[in-house]
Legacy VTK file of the C-alpha trace (Angstrom):
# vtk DataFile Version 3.0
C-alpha trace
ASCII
DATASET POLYDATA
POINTS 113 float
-25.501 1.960 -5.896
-22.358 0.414 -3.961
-18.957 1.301 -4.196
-16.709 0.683 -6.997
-14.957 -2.327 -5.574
-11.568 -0.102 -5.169
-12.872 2.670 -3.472
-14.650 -0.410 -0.859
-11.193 -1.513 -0.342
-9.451 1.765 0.346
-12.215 2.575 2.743
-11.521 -0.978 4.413
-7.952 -0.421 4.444
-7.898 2.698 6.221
-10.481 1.457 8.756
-8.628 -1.390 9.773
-5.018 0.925 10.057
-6.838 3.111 12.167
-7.886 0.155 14.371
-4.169 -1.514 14.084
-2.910 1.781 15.224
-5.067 2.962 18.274
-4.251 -0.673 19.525
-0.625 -0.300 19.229
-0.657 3.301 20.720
-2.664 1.962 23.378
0.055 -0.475 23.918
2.959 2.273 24.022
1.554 2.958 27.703
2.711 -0.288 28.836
5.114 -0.490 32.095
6.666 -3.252 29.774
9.558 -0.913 27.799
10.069 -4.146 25.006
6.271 -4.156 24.795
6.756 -0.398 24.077
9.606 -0.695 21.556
8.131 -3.628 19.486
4.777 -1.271 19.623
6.861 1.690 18.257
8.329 -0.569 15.773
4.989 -1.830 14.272
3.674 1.608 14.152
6.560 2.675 12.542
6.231 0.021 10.085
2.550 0.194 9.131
3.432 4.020 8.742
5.815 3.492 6.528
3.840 1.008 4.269
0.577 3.130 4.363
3.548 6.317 2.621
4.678 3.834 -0.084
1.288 2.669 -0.840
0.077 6.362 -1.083
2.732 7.603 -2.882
2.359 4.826 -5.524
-1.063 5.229 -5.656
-0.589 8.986 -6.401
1.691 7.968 -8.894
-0.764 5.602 -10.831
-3.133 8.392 -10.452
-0.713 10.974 -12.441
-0.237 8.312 -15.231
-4.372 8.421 -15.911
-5.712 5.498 -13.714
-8.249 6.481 -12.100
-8.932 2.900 -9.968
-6.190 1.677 -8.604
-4.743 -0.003 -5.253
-1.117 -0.914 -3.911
-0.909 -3.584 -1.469
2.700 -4.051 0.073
3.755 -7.425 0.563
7.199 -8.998 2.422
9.007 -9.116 -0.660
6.500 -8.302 -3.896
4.596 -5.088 -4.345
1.003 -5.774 -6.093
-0.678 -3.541 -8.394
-4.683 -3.681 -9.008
-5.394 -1.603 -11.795
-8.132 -1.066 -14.748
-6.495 -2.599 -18.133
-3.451 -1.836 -19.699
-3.422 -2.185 -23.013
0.339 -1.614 -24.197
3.199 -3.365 -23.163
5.153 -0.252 -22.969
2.920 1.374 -20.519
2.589 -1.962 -18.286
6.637 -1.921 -18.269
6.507 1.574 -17.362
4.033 0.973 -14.692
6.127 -2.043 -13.042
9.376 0.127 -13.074
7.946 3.405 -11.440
6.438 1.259 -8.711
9.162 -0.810 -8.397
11.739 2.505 -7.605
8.786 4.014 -5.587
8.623 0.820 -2.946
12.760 0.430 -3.362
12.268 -3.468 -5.146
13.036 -4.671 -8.719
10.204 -3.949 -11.282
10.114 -7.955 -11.535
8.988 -7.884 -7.524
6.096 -6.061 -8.850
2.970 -7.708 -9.655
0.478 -5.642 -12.179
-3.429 -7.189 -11.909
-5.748 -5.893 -14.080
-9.552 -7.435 -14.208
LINES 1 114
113 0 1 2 3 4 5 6 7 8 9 10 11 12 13 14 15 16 17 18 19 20 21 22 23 24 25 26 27 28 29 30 31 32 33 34 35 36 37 38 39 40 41 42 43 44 45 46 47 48 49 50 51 52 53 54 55 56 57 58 59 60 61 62 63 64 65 66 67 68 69 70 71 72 73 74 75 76 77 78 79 80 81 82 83 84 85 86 87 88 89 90 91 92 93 94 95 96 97 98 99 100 101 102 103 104 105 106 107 108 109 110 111 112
């Protein structure tokens, strides 16, 4: 059987950081110092995003849902998650994800199939 279509996506995810980041360390070996700097900056970036989306992750993970996937975006934060049924718990969701990646809970977006 494949992959839940999640668990695909994490596996994707992390293969294509781990390529994005042995290209920029590769690049931190450059005589070029900006080259360097704007190499540590990315890094320091996409390590910073791959925390948030972890840590909300582990979040949605506490609250019972099992499948779920945080993608960072420049200003919104979206949420792919199985159903939520109450409007309570989808309220809840938004705001604990929204304080976890520092935005508004309306700079979250929840997506449920």
């Amino acid at each position: 059987p494949s992959p839940h279509p999640i668990d695909a996506y994490h596996a994707a995810r992390s293969l294509q950081r781990s390529q994005a980041l042995a290209a920029l360390e590769a690049l931190l070996s450059s005589p070029d110092a900006a080259v360097q700097a704007q190499a540590r900056e990315e890094i320091a970036r996409l390590c910073a995003a791959a925390e948030t989306e972890s840590k909300v992750e582990g979040m949605l993970l506490g609250m019972g849902y099992e499948k779920c996937v945080c993608i960072l975006d420049e200003e919104t934060v979206l949420l792919f998650t199985e159903p939520i049924t109450e409007a309570e718990e989808a309220a809840a969701v938004l705001q604990a994800a929204g304080q976890a990646c520092h935005v508004p809970a309306q700079q979250v977006q929840l997506l449920v199939p």
